[in-house]
N, C-alpha and C positions, 0 to 999 in steps of 0.2 A: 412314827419316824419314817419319815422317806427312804426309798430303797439304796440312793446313793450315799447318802448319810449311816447307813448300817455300816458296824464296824465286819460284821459279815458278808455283805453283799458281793466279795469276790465268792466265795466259796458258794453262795446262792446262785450264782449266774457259772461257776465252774457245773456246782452240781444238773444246771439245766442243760447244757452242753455234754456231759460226758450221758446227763442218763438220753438223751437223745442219740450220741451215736452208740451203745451200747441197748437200744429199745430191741433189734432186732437177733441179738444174739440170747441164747439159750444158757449162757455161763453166767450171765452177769443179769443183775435185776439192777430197780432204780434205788430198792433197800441195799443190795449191795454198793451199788456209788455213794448213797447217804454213810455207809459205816464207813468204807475206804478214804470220803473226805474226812471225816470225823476222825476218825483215827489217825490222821496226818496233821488233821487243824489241832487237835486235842492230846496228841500222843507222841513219845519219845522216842526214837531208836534206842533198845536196850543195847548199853556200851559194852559190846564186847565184836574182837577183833572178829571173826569171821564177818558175826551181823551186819559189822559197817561196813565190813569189804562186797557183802551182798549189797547193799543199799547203796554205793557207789558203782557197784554193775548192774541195778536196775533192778534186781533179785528178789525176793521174797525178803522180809524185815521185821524179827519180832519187836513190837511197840510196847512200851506200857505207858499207862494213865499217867500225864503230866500237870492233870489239874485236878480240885479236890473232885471228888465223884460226886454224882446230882440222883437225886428223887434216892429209891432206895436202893445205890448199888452197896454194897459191902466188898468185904474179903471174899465170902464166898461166890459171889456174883459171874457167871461166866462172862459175861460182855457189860463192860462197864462205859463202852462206846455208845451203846445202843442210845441212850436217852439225848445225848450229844447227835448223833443222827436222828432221830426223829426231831429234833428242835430245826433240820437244814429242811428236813420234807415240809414240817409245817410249814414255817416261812415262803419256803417257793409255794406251799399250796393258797398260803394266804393272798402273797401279791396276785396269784394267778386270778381269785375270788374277789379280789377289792374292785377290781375294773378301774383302777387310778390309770390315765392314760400316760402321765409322766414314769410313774413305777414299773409299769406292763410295757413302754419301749423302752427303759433305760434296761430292764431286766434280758430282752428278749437281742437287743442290739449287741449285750455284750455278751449273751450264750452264745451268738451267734461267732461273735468275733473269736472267744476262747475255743468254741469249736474246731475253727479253722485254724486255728493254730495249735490245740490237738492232735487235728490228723494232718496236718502238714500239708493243708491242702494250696498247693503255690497259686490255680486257676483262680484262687477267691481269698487271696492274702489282703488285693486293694480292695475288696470291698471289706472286706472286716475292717480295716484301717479304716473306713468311710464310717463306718457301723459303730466302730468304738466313738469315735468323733463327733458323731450324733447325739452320743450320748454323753457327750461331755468328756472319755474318760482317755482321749488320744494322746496322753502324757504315759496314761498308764501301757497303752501300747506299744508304745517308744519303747518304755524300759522294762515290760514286763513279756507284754504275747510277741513281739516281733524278736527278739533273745531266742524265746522257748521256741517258738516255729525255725529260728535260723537251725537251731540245733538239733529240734526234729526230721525237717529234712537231711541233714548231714547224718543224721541216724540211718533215713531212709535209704539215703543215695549210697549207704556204705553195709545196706543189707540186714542193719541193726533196727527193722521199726518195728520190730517188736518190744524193746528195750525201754523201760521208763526211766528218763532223767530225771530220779528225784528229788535233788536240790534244786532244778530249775522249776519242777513241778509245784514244789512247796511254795516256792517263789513267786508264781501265781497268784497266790493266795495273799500277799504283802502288801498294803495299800500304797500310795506312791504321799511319799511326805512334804 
């Protein structure tokens, strides 16, 4: 299946972007990005009031498993994300090893472009535009990364960038229909 065609392929090209700007810090791994997506693509905000008052301030969020569990997790299983994160590393490791040149820049154009719209970075907003466009996915830019960067910056310019918007976050992750 081609990588545009994957009904994952946001969260593959999310996952290459965030373990790139997190490669150089010592808190965060590329395993930690694999479970943090997984657990967002695959997992629920447990309902209860405080939770979703954290999850609307950016906060820490306890999840549980919204889909059946895979390989052998059970009840007792501490991490029932795990196998759902390893299925995002394979994939990125896969296209990375197939050497398809349509896969390897459709992949690499929009880590690029969700990067920058990550860190809100304004010097390189037109190129991501250009980058996603390349790649075919400059609808999804419109309505998906140029949102989540307007709102990052406004985080920033108002001293909140440390703060993850996670509804516009997840939102990312949405294909455009």
């Amino acid at each position: 299946m081609r990588v545009r065609d994957d009904p994952d392929r946001y969260l593959i090209a999310l996952y290459r972007a965030a373990g790139a700007i997190v490669q150089n810090e010592k808190s965060m791994s590329r395993r930690k990005v694999a479970k943090t997506l997984a657990t967002i693509q695959f997992g629920m905000p447990i309902n209860d009031p405080a939770n979703l008052r954290s999850l609307h301030a950016g906060g820490k969020v306890l999840v549980a498993l919204a889909v059946p569990p895979r390989g052998r997790e059970n009840i007792e299983q501490r991490d029932a994300f795990a196998p759902f994160a390893a299925d995002i590393k394979r994939k990125s490791h896969r296209i990375s090893k197939a050497q398809d040149l349509d896969d390897t820049t459709w992949l690499a154009s929009m880590a690029f472009a969700i990067g920058v719209a990550i860190k809100g970075d304004a010097a390189q907003i037109d190129v991501a535009a250009q980058a996603a466009s390349f790649a075919g996915e400059a609808e999804y830019f419109e309505k998906r990364l140029l949102p989540y960067f307007k709102a990052r910056r406004a985080d920033m310019d108002t001293n909140r960038a440390d703060a993850v918007r996670w509804p516009e976050f997840i939102g990312l992750l949405i294909p455009i229909s």
